[in-house]
C-alpha positions as CSV (number, residue, x, y, z in Angstrom):
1,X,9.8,-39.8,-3.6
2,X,11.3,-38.1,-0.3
3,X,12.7,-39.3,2.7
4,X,12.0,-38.1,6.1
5,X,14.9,-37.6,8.1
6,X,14.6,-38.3,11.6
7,X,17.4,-38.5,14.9
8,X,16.8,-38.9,18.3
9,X,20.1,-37.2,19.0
10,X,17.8,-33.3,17.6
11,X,15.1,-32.1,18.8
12,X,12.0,-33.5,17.9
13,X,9.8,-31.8,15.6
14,X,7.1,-30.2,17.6
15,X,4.3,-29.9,15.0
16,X,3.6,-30.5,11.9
17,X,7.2,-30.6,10.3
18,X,10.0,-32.5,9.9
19,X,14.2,-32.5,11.1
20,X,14.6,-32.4,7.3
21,X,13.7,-34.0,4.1
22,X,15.8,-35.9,1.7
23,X,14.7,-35.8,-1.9
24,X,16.8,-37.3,-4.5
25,X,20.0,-35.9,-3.4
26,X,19.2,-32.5,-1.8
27,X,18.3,-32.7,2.0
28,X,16.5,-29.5,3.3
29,X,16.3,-28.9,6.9
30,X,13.8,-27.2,9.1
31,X,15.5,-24.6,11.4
32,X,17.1,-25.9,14.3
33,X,17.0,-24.1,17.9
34,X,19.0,-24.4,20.6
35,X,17.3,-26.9,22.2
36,X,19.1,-29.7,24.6
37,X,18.0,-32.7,22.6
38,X,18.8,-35.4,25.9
39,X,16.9,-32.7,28.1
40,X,14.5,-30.4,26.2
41,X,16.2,-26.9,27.6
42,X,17.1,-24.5,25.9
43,X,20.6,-23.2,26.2
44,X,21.0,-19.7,26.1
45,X,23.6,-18.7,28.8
46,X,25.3,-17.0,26.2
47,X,24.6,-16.3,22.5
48,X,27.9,-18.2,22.1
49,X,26.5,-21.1,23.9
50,X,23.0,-21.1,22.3
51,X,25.1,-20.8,18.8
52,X,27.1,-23.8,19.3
53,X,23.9,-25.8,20.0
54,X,22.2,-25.4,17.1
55,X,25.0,-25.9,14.9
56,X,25.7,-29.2,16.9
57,X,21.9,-30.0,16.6
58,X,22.2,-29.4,12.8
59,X,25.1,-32.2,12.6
60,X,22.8,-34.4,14.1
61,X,20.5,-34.2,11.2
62,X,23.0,-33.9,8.7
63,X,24.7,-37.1,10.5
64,X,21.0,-38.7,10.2
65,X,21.1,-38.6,6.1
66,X,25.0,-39.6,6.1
67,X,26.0,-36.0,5.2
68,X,28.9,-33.2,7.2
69,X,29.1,-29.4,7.3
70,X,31.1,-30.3,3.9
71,X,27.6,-31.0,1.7
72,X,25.7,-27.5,3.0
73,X,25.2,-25.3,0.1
74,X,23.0,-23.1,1.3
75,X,22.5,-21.6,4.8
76,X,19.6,-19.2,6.3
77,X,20.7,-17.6,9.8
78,X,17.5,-16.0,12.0
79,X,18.8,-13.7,14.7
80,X,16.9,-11.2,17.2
81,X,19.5,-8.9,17.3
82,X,22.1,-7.9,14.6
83,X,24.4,-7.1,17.3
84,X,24.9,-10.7,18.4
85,X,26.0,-11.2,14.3
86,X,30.0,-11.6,15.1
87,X,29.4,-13.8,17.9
88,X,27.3,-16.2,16.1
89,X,29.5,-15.8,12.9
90,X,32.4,-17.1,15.3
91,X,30.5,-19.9,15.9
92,X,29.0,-20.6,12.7
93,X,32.1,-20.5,10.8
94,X,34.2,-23.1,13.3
95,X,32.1,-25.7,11.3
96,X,33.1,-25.0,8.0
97,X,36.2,-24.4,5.9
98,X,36.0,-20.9,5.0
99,X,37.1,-21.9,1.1
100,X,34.4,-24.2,0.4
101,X,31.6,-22.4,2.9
102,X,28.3,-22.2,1.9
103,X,25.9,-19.6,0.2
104,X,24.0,-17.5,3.4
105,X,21.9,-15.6,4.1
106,X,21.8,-13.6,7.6
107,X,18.3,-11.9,8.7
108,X,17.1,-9.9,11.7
109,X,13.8,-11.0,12.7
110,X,11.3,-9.8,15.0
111,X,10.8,-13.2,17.1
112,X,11.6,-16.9,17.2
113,X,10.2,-19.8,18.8
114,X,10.7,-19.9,22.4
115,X,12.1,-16.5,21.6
116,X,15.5,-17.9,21.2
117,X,18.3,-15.6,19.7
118,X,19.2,-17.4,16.9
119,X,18.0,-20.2,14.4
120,X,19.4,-21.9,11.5
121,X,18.2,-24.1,8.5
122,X,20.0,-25.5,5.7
123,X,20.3,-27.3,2.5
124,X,22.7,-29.7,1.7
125,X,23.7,-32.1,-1.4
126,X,25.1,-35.4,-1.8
């Protein structure tokens, strides 16, 4: 059976999706935006910025099913423009220990919601 995972302190799913789900002992997350999860903005002042709140959305839900940046085994990175790649990497990689980081893929995409810059999902284990 699977367990939905839900936080208050992410943004709430805004359709028919979850934050992530929990089956047996693999959690899989939806992608995470930048969004402000106390005020519903999006932060983008800087790609930096808008980075740095997803990742610290994505703790949220990987606080949410007791797991850390140290369970991820799998990561998918959205971005608008390639360019911005080293920024976010910067970013990114801050939250994980370079010897035990995840599997990832990085893709340029045409648009995201809100037409954000960047977007993330994950999977994780126990």
């Amino acid at each position: 059976m699977k367990k939905i995972i839900f936080t208050k302190n992410a943004p709430a799913p805004i359709g028919p999706y979850s934050q992530a789900v929990l089956k047996g002992n693999t959690l899989y997350t939806s992608g995470q935006i930048a969004l402000d999860p106390s005020t519903g903005e999006l932060i983008t002042s800087s790609i930096e910025a808008e980075t740095e709140q997803v990742m610290q959305n994505m703790k949220a839900v990987l606080e949410a099913a007791e797991m850390t940046f140290e369970n991820v085994v799998k990561t998918t990175i959205f971005i608008m423009d390639m360019n911005d790649f080293a920024q976010i990497n910067t970013v990114y990689g801050s939250y994980f220990d370079e010897k035990s980081a995840p599997a990832r893929e990085t893709v340029q995409v045409a648009c995201l919601p809100k037409n954000v810059n960047v977007e993330i999902s994950m999977i994780s284990i126990l």
